[in-house]
mmCIF file of the N, C-alpha and C atoms, coordinates in Angstrom:
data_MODEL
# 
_entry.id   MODEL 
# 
loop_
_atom_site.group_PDB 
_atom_site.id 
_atom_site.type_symbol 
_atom_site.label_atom_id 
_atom_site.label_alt_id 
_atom_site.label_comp_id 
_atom_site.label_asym_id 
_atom_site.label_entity_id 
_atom_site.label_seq_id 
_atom_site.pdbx_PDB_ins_code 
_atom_site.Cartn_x 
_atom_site.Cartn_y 
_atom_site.Cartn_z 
_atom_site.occupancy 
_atom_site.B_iso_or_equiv 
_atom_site.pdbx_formal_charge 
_atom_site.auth_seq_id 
_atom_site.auth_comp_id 
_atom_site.auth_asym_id 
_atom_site.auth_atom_id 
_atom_site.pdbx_PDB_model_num 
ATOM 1   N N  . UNK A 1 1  ? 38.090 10.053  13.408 1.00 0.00 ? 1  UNK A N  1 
ATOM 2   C CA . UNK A 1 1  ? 36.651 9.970   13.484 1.00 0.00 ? 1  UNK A CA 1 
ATOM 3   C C  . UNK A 1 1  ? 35.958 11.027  12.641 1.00 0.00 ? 1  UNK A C  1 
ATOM 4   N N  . UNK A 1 2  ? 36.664 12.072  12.035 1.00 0.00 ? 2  UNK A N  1 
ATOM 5   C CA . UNK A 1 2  ? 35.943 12.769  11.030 1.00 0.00 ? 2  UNK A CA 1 
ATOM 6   C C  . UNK A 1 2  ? 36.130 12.435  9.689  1.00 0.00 ? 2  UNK A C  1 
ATOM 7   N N  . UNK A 1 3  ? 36.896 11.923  9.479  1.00 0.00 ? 3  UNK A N  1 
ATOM 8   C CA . UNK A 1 3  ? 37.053 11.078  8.048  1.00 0.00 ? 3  UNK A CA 1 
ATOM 9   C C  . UNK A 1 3  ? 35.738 11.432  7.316  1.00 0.00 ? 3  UNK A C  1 
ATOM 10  N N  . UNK A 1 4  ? 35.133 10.315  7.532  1.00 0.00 ? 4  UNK A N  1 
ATOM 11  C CA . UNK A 1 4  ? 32.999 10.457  7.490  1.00 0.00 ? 4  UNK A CA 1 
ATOM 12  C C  . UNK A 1 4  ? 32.852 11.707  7.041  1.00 0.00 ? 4  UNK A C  1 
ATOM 13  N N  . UNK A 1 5  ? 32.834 12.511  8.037  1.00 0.00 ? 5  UNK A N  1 
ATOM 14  C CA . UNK A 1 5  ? 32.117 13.725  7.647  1.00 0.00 ? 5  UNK A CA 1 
ATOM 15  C C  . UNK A 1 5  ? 32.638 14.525  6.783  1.00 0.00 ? 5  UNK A C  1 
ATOM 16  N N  . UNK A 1 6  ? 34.184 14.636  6.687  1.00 0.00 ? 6  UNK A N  1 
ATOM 17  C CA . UNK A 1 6  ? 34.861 15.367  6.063  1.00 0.00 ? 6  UNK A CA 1 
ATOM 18  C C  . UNK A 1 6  ? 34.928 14.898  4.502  1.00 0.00 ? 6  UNK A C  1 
ATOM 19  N N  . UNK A 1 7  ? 34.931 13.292  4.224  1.00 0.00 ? 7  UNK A N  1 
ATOM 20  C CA . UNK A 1 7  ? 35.273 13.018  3.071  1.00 0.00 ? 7  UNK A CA 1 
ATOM 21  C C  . UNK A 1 7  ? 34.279 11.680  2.713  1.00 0.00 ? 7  UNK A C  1 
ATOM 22  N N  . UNK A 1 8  ? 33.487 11.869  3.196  1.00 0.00 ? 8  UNK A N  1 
ATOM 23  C CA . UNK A 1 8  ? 32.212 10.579  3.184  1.00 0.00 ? 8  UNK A CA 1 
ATOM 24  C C  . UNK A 1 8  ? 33.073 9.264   3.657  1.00 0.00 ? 8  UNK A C  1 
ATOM 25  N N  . UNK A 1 9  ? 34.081 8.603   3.547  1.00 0.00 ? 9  UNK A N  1 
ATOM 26  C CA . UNK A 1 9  ? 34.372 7.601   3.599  1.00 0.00 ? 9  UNK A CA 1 
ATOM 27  C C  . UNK A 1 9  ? 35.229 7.522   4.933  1.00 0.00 ? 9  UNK A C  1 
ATOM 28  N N  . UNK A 1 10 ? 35.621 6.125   5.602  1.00 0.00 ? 10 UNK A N  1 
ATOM 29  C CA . UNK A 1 10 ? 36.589 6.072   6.431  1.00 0.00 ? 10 UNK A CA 1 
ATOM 30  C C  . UNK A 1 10 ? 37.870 6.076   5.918  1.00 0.00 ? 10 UNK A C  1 
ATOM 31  N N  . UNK A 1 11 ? 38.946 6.162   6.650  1.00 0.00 ? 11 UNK A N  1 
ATOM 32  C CA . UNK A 1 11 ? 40.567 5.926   6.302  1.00 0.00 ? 11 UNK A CA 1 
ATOM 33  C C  . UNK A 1 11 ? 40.921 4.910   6.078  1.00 0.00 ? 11 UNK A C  1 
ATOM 34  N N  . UNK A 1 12 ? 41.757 4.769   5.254  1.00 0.00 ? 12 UNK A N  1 
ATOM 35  C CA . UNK A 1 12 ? 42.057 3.111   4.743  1.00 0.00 ? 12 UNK A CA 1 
ATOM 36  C C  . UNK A 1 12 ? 42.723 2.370   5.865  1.00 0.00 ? 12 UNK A C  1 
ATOM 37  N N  . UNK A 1 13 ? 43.592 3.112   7.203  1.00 0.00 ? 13 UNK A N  1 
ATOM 38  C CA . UNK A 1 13 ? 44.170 2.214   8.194  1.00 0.00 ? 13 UNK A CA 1 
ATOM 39  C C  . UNK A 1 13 ? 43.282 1.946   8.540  1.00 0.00 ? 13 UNK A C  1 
ATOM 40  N N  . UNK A 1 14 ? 42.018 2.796   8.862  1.00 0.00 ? 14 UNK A N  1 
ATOM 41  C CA . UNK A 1 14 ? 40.895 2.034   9.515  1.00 0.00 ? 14 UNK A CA 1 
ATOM 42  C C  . UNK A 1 14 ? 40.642 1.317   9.160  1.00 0.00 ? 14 UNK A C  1 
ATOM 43  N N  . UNK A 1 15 ? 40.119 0.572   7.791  1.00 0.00 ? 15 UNK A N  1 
ATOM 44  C CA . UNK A 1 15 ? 39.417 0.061   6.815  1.00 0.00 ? 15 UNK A CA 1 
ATOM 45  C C  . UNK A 1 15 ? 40.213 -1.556  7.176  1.00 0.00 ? 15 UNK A C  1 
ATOM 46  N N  . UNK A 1 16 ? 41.481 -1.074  6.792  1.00 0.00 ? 16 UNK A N  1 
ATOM 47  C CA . UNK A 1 16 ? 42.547 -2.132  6.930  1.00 0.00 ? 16 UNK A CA 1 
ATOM 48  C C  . UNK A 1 16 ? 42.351 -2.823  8.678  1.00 0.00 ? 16 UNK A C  1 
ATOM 49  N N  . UNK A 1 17 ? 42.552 -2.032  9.579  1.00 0.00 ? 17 UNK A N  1 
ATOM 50  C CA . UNK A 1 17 ? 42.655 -3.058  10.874 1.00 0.00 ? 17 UNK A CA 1 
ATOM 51  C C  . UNK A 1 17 ? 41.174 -3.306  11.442 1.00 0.00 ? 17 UNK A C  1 
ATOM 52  N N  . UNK A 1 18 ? 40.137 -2.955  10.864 1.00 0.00 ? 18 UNK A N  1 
ATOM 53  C CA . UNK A 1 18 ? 39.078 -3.223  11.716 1.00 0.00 ? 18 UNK A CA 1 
ATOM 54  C C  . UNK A 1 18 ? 38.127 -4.473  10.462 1.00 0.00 ? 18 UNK A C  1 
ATOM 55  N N  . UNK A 1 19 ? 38.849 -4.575  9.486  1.00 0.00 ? 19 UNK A N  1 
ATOM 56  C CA . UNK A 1 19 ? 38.150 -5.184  8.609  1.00 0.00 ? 19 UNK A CA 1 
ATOM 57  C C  . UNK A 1 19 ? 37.021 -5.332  8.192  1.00 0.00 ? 19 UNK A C  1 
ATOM 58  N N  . UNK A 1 20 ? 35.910 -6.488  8.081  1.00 0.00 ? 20 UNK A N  1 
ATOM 59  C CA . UNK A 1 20 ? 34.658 -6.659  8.082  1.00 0.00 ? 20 UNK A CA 1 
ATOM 60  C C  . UNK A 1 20 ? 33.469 -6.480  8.972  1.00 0.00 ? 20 UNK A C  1 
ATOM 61  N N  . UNK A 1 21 ? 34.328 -5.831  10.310 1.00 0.00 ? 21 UNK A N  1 
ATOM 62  C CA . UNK A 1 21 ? 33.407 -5.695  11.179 1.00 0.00 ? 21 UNK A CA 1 
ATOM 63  C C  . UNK A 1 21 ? 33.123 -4.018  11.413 1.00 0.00 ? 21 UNK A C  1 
ATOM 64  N N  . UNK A 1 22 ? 33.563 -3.313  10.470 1.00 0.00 ? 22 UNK A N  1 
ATOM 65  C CA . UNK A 1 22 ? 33.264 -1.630  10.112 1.00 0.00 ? 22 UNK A CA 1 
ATOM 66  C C  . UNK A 1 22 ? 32.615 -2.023  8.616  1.00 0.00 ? 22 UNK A C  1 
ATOM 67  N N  . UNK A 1 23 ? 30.921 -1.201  9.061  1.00 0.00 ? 23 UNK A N  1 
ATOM 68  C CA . UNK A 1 23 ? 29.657 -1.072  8.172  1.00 0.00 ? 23 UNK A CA 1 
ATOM 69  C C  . UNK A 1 23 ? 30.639 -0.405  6.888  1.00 0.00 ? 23 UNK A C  1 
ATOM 70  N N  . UNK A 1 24 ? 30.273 -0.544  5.587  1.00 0.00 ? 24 UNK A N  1 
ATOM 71  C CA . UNK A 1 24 ? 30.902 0.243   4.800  1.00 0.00 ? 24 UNK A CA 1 
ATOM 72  C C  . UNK A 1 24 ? 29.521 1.596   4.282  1.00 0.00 ? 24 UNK A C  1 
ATOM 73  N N  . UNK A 1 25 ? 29.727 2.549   3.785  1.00 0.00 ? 25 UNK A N  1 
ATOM 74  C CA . UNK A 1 25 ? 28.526 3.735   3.246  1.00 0.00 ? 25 UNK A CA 1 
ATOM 75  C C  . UNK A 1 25 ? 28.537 3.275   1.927  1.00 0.00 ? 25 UNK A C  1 
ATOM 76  N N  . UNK A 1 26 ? 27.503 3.306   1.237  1.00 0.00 ? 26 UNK A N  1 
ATOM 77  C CA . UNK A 1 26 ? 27.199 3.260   0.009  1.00 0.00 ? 26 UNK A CA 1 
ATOM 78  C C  . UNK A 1 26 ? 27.278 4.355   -0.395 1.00 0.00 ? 26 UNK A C  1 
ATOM 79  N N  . UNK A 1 27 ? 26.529 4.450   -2.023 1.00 0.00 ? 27 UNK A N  1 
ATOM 80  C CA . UNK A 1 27 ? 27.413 6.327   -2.530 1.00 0.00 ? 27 UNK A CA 1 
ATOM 81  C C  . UNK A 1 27 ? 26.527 7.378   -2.073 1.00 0.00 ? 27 UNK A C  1 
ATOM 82  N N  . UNK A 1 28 ? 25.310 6.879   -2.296 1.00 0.00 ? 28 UNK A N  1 
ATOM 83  C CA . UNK A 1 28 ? 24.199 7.714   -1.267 1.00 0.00 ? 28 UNK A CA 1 
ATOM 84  C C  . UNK A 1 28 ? 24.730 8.392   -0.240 1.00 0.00 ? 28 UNK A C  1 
ATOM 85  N N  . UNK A 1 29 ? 24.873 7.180   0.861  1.00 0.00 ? 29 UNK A N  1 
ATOM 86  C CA . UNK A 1 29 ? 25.210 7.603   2.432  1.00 0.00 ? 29 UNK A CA 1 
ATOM 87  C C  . UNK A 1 29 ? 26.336 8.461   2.282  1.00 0.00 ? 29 UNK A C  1 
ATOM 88  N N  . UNK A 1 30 ? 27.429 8.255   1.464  1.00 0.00 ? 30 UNK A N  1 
ATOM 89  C CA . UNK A 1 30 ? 28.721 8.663   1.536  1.00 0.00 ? 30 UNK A CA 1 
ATOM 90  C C  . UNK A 1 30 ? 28.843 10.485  1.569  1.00 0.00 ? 30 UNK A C  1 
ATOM 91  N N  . UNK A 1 31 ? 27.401 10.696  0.053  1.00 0.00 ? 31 UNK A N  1 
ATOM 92  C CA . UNK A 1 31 ? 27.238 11.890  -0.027 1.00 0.00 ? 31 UNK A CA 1 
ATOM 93  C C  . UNK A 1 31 ? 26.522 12.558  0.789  1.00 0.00 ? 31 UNK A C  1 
ATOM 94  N N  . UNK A 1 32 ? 25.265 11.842  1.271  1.00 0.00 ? 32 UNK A N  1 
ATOM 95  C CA . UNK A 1 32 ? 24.801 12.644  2.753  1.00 0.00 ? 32 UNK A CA 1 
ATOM 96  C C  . UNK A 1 32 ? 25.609 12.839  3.504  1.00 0.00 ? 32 UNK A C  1 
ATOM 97  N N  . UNK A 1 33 ? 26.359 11.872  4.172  1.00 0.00 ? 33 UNK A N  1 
ATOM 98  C CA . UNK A 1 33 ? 27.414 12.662  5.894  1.00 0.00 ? 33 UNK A CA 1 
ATOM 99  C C  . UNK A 1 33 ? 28.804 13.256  5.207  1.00 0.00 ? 33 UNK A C  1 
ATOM 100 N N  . UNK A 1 34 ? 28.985 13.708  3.458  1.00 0.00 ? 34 UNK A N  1 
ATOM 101 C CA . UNK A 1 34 ? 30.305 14.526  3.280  1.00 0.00 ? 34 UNK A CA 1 
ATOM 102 C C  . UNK A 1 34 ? 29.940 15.779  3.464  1.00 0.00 ? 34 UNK A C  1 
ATOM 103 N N  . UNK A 1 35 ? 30.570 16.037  4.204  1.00 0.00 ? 35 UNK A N  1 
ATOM 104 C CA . UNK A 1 35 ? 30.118 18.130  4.208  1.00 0.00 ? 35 UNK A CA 1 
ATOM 105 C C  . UNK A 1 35 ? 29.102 18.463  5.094  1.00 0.00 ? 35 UNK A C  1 
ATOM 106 N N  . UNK A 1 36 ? 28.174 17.248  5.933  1.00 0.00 ? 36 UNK A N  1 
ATOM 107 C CA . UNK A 1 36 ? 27.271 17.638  6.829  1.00 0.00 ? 36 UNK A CA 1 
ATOM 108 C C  . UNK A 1 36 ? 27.490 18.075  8.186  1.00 0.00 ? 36 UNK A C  1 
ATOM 109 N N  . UNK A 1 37 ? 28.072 18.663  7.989  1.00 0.00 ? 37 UNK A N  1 
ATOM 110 C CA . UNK A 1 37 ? 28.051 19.230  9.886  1.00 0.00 ? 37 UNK A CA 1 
ATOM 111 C C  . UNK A 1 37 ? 28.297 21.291  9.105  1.00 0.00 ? 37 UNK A C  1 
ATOM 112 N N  . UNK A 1 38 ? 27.933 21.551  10.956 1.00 0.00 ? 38 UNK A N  1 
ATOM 113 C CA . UNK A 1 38 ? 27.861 23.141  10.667 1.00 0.00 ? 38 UNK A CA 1 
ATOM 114 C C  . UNK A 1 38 ? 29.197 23.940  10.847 1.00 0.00 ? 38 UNK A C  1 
ATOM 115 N N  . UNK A 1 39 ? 29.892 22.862  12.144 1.00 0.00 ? 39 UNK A N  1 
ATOM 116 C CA . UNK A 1 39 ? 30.676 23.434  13.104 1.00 0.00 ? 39 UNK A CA 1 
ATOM 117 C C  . UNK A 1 39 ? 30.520 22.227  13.988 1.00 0.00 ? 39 UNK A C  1 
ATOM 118 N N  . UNK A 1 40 ? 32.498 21.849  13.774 1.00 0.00 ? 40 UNK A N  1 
ATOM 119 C CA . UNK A 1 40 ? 32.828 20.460  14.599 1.00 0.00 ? 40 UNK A CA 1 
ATOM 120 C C  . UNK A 1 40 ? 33.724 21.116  16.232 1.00 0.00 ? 40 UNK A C  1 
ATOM 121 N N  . UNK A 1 41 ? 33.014 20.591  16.925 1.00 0.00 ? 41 UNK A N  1 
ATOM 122 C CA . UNK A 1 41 ? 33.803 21.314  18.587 1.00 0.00 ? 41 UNK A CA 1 
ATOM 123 C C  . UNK A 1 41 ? 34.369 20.558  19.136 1.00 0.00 ? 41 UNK A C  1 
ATOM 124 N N  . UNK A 1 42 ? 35.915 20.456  19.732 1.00 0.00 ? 42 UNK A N  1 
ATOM 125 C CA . UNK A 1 42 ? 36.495 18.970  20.068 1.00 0.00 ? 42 UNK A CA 1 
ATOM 126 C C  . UNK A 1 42 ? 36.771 19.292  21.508 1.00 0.00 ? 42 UNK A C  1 
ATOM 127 N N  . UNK A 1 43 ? 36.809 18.194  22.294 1.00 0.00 ? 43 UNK A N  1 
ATOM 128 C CA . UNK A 1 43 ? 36.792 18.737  23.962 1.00 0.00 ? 43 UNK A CA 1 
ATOM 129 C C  . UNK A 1 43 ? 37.736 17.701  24.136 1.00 0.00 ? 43 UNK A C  1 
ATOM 130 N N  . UNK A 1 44 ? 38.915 18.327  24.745 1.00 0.00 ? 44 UNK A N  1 
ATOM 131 C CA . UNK A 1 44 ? 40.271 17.274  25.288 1.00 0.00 ? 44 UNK A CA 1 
ATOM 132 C C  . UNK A 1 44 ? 40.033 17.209  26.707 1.00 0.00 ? 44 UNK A C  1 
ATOM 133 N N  . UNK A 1 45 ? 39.961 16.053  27.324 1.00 0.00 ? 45 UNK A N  1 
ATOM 134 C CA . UNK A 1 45 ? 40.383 15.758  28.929 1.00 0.00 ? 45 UNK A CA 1 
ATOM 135 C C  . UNK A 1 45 ? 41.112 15.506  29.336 1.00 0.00 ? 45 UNK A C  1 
ATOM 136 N N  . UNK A 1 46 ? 41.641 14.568  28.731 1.00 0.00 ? 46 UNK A N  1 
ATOM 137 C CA . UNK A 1 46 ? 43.013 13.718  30.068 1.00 0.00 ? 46 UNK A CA 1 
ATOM 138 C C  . UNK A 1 46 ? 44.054 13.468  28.490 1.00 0.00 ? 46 UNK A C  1 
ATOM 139 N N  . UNK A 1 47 ? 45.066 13.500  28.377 1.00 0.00 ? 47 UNK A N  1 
ATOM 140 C CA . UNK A 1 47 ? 46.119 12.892  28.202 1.00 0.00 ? 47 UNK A CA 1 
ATOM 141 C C  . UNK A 1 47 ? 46.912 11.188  28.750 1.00 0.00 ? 47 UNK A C  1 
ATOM 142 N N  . UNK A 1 48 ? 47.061 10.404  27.874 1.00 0.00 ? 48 UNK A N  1 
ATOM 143 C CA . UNK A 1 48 ? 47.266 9.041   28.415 1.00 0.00 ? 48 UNK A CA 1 
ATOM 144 C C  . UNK A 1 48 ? 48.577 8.929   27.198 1.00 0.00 ? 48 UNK A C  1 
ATOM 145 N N  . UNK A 1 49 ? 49.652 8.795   28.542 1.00 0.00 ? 49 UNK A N  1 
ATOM 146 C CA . UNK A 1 49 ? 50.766 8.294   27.610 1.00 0.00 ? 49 UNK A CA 1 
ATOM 147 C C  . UNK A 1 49 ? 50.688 6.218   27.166 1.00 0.00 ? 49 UNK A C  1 
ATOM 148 N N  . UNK A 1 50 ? 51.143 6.623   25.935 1.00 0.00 ? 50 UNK A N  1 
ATOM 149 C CA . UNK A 1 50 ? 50.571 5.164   25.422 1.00 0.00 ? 50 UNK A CA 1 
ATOM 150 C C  . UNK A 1 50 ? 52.274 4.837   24.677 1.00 0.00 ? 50 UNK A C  1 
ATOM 151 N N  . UNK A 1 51 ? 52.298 3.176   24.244 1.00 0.00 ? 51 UNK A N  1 
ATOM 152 C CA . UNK A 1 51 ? 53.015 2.755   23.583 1.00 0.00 ? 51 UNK A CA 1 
ATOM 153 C C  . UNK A 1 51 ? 52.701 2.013   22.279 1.00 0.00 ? 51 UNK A C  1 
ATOM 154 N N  . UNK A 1 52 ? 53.789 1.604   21.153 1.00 0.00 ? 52 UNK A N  1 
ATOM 155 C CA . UNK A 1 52 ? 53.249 1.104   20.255 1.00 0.00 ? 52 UNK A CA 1 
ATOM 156 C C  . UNK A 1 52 ? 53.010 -0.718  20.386 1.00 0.00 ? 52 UNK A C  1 
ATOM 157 N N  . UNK A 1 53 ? 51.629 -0.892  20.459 1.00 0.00 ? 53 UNK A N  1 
ATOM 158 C CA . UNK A 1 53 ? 51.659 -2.358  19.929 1.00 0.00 ? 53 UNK A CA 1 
ATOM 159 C C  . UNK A 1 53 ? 51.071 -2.919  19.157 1.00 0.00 ? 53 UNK A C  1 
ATOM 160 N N  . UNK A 1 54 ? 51.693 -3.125  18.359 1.00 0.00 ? 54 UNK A N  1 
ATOM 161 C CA . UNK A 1 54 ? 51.317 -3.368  16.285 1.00 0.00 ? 54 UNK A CA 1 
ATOM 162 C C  . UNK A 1 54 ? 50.983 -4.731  16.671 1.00 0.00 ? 54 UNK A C  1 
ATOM 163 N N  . UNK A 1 55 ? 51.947 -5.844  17.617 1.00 0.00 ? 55 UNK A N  1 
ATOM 164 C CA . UNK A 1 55 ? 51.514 -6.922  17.159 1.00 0.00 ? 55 UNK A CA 1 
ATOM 165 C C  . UNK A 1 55 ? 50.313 -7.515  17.785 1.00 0.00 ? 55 UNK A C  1 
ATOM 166 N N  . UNK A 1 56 ? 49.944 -6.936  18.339 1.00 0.00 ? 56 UNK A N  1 
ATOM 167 C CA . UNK A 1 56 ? 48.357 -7.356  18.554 1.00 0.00 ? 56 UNK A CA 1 
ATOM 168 C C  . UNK A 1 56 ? 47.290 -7.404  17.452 1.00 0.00 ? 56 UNK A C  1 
ATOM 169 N N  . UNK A 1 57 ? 47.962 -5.900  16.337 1.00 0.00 ? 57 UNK A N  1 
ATOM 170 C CA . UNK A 1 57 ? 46.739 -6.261  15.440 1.00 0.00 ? 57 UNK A CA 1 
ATOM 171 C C  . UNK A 1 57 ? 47.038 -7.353  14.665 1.00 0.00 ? 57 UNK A C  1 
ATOM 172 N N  . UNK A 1 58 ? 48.277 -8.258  14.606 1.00 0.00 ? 58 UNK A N  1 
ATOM 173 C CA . UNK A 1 58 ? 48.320 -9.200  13.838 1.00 0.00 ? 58 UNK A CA 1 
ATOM 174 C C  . UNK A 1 58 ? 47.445 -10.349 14.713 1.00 0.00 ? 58 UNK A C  1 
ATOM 175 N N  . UNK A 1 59 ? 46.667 -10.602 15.580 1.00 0.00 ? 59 UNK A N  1 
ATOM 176 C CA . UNK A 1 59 ? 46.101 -11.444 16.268 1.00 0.00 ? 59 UNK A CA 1 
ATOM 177 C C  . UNK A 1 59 ? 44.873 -11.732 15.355 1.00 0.00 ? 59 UNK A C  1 
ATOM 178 N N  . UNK A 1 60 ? 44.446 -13.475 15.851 1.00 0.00 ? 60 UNK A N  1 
ATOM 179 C CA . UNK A 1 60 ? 43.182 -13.790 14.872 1.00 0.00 ? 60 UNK A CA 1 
ATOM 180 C C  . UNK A 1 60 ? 41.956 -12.819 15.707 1.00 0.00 ? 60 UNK A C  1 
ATOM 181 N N  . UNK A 1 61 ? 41.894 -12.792 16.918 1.00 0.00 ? 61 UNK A N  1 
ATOM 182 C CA . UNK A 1 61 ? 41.021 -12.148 18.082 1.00 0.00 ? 61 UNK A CA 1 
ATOM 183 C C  . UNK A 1 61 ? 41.243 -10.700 17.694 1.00 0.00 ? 61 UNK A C  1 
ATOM 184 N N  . UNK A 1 62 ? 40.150 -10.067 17.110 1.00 0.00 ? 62 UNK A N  1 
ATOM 185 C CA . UNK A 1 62 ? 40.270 -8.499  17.372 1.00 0.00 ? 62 UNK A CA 1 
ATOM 186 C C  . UNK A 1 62 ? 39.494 -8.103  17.947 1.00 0.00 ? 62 UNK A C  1 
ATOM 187 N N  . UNK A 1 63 ? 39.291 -7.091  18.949 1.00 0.00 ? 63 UNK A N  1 
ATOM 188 C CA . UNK A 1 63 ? 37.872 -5.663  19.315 1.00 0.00 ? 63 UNK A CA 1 
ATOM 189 C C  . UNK A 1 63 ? 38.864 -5.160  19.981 1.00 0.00 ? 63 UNK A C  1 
ATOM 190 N N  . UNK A 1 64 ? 37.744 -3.927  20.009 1.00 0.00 ? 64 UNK A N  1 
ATOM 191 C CA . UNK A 1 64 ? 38.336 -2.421  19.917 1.00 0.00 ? 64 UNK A CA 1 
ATOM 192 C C  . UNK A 1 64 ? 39.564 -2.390  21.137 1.00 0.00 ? 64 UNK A C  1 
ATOM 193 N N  . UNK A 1 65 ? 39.663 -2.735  21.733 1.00 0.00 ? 65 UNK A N  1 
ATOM 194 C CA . UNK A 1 65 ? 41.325 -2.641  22.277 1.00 0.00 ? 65 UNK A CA 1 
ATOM 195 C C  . UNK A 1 65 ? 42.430 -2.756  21.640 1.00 0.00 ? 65 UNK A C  1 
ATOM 196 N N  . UNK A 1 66 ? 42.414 -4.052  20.861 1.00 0.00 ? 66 UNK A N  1 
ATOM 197 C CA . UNK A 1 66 ? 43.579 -4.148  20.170 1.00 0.00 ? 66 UNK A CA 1 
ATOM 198 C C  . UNK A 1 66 ? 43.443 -4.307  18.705 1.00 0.00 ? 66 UNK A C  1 
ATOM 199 N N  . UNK A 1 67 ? 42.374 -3.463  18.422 1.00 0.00 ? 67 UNK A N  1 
ATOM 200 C CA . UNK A 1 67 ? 42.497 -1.875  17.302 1.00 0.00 ? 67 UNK A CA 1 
ATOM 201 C C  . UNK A 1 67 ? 43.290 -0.735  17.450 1.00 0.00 ? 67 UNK A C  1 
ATOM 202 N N  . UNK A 1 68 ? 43.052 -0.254  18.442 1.00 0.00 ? 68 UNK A N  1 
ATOM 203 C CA . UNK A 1 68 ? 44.143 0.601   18.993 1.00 0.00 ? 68 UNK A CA 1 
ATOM 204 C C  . UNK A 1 68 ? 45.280 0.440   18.373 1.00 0.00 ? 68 UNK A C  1 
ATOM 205 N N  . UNK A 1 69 ? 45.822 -1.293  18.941 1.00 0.00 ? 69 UNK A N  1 
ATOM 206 C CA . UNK A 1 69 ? 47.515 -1.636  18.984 1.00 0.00 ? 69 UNK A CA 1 
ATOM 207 C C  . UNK A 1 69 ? 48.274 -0.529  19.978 1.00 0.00 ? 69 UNK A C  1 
ATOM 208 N N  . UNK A 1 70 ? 47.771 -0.518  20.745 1.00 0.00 ? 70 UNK A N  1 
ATOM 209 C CA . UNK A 1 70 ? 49.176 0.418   21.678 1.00 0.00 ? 70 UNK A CA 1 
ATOM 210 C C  . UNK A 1 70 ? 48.990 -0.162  23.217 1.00 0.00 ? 70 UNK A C  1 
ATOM 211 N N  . UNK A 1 71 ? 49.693 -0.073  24.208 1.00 0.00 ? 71 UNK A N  1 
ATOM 212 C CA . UNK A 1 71 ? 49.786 -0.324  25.271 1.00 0.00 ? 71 UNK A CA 1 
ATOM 213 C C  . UNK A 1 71 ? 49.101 0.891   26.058 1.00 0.00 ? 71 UNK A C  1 
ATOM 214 N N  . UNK A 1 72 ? 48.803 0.603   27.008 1.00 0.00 ? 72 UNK A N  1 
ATOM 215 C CA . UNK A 1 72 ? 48.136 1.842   27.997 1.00 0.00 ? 72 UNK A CA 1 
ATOM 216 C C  . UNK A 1 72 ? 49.633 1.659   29.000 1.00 0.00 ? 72 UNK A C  1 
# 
């Protein structure tokens, strides 16, 4: 999720499993949110052991669950 900020653009796995339904930045936008933050603060809660499940993202049906691809 810092991709964005860090390098204007998202990650290509992202790019790749969420397809047409992630907005893309134009070069404008890209250069406003690269480098914009002051100080990033990350807050961990819970830990959730997970497993791998890839073949979900091969499904015609995607949202954000099985983006993931992993089992809870």
């Amino acid at each position: 999720f810092l991709n964005p900020l860090v390098f204007g653009d998202y990650p290509d796995t992202m790019k790749e499993n969420v397809g047409p339904r992630l907005p893309s930045f134009s070069k404008c936008q890209s250069a406003l949110v690269r480098g914009s933050f002051d100080f990033i603060g990350i807050n961990h809660y819970v830990t959730i052991a997970i497993s791998d499940n890839s073949q979900s993202a091969r499904n015609d049906t995607r949202d954000y669950m099985k983006d993931m691809s992993v089992l809870f």
